[in-house]
TORKOL-4160 file (C-alpha; in steps of 0.2 Angstrom, whole numbers, padded with zeros to 4 digits, m for minus):
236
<pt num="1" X="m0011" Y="m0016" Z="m0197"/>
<pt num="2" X="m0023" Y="m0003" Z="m0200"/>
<pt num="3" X="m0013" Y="0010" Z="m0191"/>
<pt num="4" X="0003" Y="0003" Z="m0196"/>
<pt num="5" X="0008" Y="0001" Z="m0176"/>
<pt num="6" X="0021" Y="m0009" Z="m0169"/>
<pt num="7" X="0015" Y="m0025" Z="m0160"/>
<pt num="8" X="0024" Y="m0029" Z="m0145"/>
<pt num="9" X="0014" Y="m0040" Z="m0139"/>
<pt num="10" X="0021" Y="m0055" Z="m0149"/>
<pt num="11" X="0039" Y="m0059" Z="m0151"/>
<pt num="12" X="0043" Y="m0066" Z="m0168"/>
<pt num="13" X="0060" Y="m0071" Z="m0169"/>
<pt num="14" X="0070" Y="m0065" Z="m0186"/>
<pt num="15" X="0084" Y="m0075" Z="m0186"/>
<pt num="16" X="0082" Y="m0094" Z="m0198"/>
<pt num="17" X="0079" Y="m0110" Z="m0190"/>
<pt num="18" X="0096" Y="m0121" Z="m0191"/>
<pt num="19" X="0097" Y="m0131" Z="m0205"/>
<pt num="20" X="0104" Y="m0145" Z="m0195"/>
<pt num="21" X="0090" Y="m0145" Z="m0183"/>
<pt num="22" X="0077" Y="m0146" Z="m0197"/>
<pt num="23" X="0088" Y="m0162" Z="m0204"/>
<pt num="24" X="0089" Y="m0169" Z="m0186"/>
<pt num="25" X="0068" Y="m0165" Z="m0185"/>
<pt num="26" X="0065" Y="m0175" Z="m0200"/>
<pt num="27" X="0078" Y="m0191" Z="m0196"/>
<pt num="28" X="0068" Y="m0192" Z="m0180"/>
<pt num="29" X="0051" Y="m0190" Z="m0189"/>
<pt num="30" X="0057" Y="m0204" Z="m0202"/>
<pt num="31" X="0063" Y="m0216" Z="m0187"/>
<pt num="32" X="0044" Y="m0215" Z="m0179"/>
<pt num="33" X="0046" Y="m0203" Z="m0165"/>
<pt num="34" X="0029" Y="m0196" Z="m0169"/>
<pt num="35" X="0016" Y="m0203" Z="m0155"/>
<pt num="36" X="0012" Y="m0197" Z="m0135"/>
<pt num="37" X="0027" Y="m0192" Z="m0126"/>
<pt num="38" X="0025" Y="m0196" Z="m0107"/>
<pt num="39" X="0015" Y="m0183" Z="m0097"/>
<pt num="40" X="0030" Y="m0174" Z="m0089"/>
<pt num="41" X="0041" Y="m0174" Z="m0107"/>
<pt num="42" X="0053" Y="m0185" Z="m0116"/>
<pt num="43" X="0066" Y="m0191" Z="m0100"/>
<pt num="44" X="0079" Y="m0188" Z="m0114"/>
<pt num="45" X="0076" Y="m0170" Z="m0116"/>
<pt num="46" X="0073" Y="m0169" Z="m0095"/>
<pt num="47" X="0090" Y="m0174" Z="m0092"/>
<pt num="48" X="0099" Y="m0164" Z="m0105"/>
<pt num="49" X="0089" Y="m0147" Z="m0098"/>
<pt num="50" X="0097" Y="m0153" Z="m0079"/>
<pt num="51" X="0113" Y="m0156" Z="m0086"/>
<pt num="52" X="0114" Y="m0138" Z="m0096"/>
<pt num="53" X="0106" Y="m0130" Z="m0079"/>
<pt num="54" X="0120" Y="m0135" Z="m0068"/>
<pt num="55" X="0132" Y="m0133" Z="m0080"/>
<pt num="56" X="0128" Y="m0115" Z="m0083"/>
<pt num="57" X="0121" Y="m0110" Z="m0066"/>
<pt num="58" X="0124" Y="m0124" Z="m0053"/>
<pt num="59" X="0107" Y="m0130" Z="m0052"/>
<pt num="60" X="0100" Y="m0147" Z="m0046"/>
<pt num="61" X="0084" Y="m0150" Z="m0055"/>
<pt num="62" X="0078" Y="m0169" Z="m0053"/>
<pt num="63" X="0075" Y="m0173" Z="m0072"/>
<pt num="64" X="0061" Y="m0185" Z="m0065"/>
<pt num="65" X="0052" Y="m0174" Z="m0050"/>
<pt num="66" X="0057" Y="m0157" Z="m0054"/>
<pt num="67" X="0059" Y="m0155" Z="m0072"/>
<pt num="68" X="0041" Y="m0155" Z="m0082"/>
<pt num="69" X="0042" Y="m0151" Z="m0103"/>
<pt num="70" X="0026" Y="m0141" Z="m0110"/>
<pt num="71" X="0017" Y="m0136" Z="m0125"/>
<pt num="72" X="0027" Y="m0118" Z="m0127"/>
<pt num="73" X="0030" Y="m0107" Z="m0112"/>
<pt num="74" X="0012" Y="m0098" Z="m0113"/>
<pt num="75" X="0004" Y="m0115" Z="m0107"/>
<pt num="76" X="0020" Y="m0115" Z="m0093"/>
<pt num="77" X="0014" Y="m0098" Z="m0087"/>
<pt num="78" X="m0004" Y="m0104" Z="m0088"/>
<pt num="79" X="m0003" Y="m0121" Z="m0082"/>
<pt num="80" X="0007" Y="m0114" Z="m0066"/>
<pt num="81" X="m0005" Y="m0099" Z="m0061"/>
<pt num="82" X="m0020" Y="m0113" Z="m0064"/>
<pt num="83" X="m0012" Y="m0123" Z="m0052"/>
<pt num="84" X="m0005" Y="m0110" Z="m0038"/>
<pt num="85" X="m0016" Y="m0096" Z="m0041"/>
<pt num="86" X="m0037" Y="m0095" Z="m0031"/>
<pt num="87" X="m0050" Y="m0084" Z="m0029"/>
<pt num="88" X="m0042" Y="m0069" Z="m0020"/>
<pt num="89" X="m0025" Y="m0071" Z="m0021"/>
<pt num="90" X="m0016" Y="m0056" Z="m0027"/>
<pt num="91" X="m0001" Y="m0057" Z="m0042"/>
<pt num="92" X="0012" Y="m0041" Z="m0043"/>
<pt num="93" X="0017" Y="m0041" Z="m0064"/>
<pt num="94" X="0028" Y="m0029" Z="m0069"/>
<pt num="95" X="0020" Y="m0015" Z="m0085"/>
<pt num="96" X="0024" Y="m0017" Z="m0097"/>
<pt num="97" X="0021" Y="m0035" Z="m0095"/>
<pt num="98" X="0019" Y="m0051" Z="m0106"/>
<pt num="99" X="0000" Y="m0049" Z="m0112"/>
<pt num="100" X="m0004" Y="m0068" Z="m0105"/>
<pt num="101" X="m0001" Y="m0066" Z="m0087"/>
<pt num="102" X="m0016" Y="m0053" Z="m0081"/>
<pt num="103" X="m0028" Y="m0064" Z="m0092"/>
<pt num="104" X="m0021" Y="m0081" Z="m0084"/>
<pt num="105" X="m0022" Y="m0072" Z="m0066"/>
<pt num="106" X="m0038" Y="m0064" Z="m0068"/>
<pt num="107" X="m0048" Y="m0085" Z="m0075"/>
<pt num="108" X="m0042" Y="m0092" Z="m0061"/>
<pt num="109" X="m0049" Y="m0079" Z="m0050"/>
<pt num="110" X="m0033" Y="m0072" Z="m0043"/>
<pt num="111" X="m0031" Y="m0054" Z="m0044"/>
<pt num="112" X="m0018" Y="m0041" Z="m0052"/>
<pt num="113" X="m0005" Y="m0029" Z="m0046"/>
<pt num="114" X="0004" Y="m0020" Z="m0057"/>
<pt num="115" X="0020" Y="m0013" Z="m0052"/>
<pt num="116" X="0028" Y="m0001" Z="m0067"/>
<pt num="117" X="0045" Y="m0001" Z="m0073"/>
<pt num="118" X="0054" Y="0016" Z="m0071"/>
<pt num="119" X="0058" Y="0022" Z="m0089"/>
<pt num="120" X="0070" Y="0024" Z="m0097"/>
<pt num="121" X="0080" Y="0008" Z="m0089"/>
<pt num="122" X="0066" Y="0002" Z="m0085"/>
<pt num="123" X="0073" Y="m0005" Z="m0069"/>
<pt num="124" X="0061" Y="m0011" Z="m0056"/>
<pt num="125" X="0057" Y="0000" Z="m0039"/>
<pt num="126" X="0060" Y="m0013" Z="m0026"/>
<pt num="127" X="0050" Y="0001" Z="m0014"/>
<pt num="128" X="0035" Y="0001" Z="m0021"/>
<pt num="129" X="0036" Y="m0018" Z="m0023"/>
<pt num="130" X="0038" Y="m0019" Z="m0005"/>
<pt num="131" X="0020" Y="m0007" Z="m0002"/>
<pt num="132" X="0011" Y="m0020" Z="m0014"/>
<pt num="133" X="0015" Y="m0033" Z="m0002"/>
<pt num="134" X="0001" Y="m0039" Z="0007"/>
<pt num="135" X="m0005" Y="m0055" Z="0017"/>
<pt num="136" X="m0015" Y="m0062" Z="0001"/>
<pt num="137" X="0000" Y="m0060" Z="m0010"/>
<pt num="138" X="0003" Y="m0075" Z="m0018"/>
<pt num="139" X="0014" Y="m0075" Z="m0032"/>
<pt num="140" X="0026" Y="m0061" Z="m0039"/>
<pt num="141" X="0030" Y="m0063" Z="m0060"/>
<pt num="142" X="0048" Y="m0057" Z="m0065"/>
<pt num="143" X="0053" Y="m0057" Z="m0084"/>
<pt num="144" X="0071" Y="m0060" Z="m0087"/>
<pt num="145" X="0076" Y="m0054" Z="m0100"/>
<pt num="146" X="0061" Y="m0043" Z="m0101"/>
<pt num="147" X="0048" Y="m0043" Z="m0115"/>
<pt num="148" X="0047" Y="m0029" Z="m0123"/>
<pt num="149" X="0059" Y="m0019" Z="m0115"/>
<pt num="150" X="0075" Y="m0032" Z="m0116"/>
<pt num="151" X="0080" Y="m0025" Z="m0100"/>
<pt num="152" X="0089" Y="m0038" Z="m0087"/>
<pt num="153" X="0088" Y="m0041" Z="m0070"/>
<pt num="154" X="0103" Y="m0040" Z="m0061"/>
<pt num="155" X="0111" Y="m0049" Z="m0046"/>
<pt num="156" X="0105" Y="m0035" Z="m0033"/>
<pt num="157" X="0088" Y="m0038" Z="m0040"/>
<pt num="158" X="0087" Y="m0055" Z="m0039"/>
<pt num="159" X="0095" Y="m0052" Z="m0019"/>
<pt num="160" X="0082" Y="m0040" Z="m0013"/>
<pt num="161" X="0070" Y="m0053" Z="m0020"/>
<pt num="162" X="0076" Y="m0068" Z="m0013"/>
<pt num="163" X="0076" Y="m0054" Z="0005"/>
<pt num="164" X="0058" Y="m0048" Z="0002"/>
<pt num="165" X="0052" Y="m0067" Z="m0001"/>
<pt num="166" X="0061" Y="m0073" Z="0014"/>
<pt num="167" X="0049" Y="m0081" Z="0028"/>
<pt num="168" X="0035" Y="m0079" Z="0019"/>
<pt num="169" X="0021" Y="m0091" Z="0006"/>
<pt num="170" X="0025" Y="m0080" Z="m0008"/>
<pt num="171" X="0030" Y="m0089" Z="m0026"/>
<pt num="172" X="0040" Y="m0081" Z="m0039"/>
<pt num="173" X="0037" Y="m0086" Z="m0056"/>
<pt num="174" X="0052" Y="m0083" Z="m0066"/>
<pt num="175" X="0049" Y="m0081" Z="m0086"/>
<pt num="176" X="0066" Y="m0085" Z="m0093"/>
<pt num="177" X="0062" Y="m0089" Z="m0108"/>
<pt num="178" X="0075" Y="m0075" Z="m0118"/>
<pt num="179" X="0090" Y="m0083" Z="m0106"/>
<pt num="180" X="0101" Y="m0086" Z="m0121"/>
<pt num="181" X="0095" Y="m0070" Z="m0132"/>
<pt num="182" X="0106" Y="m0059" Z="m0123"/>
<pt num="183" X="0120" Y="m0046" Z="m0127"/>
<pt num="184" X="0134" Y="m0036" Z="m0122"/>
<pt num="185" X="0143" Y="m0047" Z="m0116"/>
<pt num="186" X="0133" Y="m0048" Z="m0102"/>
<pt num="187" X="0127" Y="m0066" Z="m0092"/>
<pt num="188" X="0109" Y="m0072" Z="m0089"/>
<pt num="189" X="0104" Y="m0070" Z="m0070"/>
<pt num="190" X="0092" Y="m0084" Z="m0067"/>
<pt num="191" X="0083" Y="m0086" Z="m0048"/>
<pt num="192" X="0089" Y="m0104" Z="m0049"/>
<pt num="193" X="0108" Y="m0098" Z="m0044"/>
<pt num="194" X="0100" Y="m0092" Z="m0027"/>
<pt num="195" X="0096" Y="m0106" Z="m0017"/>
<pt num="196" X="0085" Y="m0098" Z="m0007"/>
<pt num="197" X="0077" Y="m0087" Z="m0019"/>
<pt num="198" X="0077" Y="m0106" Z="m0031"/>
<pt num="199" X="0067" Y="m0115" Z="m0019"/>
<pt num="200" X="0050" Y="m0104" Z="m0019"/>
<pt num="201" X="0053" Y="m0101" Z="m0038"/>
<pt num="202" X="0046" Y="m0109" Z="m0052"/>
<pt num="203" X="0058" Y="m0105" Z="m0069"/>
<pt num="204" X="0046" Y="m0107" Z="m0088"/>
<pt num="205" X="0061" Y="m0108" Z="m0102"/>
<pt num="206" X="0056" Y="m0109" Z="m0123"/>
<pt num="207" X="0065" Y="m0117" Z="m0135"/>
<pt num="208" X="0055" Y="m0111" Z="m0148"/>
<pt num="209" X="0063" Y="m0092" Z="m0143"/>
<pt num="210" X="0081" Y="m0100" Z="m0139"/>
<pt num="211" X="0081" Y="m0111" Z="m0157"/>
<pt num="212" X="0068" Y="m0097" Z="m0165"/>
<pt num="213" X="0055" Y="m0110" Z="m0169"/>
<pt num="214" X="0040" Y="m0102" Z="m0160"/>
<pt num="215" X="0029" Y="m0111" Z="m0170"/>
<pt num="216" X="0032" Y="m0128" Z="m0165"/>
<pt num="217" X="0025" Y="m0122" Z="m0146"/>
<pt num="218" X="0040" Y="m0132" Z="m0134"/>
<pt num="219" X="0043" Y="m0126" Z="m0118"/>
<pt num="220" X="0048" Y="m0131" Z="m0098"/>
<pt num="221" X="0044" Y="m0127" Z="m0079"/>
<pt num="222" X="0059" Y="m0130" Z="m0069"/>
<pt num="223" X="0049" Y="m0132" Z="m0050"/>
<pt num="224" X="0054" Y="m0137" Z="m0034"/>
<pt num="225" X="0049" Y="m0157" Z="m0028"/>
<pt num="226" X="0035" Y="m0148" Z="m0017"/>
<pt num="227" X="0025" Y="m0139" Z="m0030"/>
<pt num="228" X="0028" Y="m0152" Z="m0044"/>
<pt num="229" X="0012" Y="m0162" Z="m0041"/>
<pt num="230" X="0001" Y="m0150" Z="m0041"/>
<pt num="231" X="0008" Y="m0141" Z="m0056"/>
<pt num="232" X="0007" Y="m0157" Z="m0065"/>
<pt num="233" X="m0011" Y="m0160" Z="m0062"/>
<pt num="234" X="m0015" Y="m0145" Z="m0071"/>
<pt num="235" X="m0001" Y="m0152" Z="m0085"/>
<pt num="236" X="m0009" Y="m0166" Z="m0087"/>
């Protein structure tokens, strides 16, 4: 504020909140559906979320085993580095980059490689990611669509990734949580439409960015069977 900078570390949707889902908010609230929900998220919203997945990518998410609803997608991205990240391990993130990830990395002891967009597309140079690689690599962070930039990660990226992950212990975590804020005519990419690339990837989605209510802090991990328990230890 003092220098009169723009922040860009924070995205503050500008568009209203829908009228009919501040109604539907309040009837709900009125009818009593105020306490706990269960530890892995209300099973009605887990089974709309697997419905909408394989309708618009032709993913099967188990609503009960693989589908886990969070308090916003910042404690997604935390709760899963806490549970797949240790001492040593070695994260690539891509600068510019969502300002949680290094600092979630960095507390659980894991440490940070950052790979830099090339300007002005700010497209990602699949060469260099490939030098980074290392046998303590444990996890690679994509942003689609990115924050700040808004760029998008196409088919071909999402290929060499699924290629340059193939054989090996290496987790993607996919930050999707702009999927529907998108433009041009142009369709979301998400890793779960790559089977391969699906099964090694854990997706975080927001509905406080898709509905632009950031404030009410709702969010979900979308993770394969065999890295749900551990995830929701962490969760819970």
């Amino acid at each position: 504020t003092e220098h009169n900078a723009l922040n860009l570390a924070q995205g503050f949707p500008d568009f209203p909140v829908s009228e009919e889902l501040i109604n539907l908010v309040n009837h709900y609230m009125k009818k009593g559906f105020n306490q706990y929900a269960p530890m892995p998220g209300v099973k009605l919203l887990r089974e709309a979320l697997s419905k909408q997945f394989k309708e618009n990518y032709g993913a099967d998410y188990d609503p009960e085993s693989e589908i886990t609803i969070t308090a916003g997608a910042t404690q997604a991205l935390f709760t899963i580095i806490s549970a797949l990240v240790h001492k040593g391990d070695e994260v690539i993130i891509f600068e510019p980059a969502y300002d949680s990830y290094a600092p979630a990395i960095t507390i659980n002891g894991g440490l940070v490689k950052h790979a830099q967009l090339n300007f002005p597309d700010y497209r990602i140079n699949w060469e260099e990611v490939t030098r980074m690689i290392s046998s303590s690599t444990r996890m690679i962070i994509i942003n689609t669509p990115h924050n700040p930039t808004g760029s998008i990660l196409l088919e071909e990226d999402l290929l060499r990734l699924e290629r340059l992950t193939k054989g090996t212990d290496i987790i993607v975590l996919s930050d999707e949580v702009y999927e529907h804020l998108i433009f041009d005519g142009i369709k979301h990419d998400s890793v779960c439409k790559y089977p391969e690339l699906a099964a090694r990837s854990l997706v975080v989605g927001s509905f406080g960015k898709t509905f632009h209510t950031t404030g009410w802090k709702s969010g979900f991990i979308l993770v394969p069977e065999k890295l749900t328990h551990e995830v929701r230890k962490v969760h819970q």
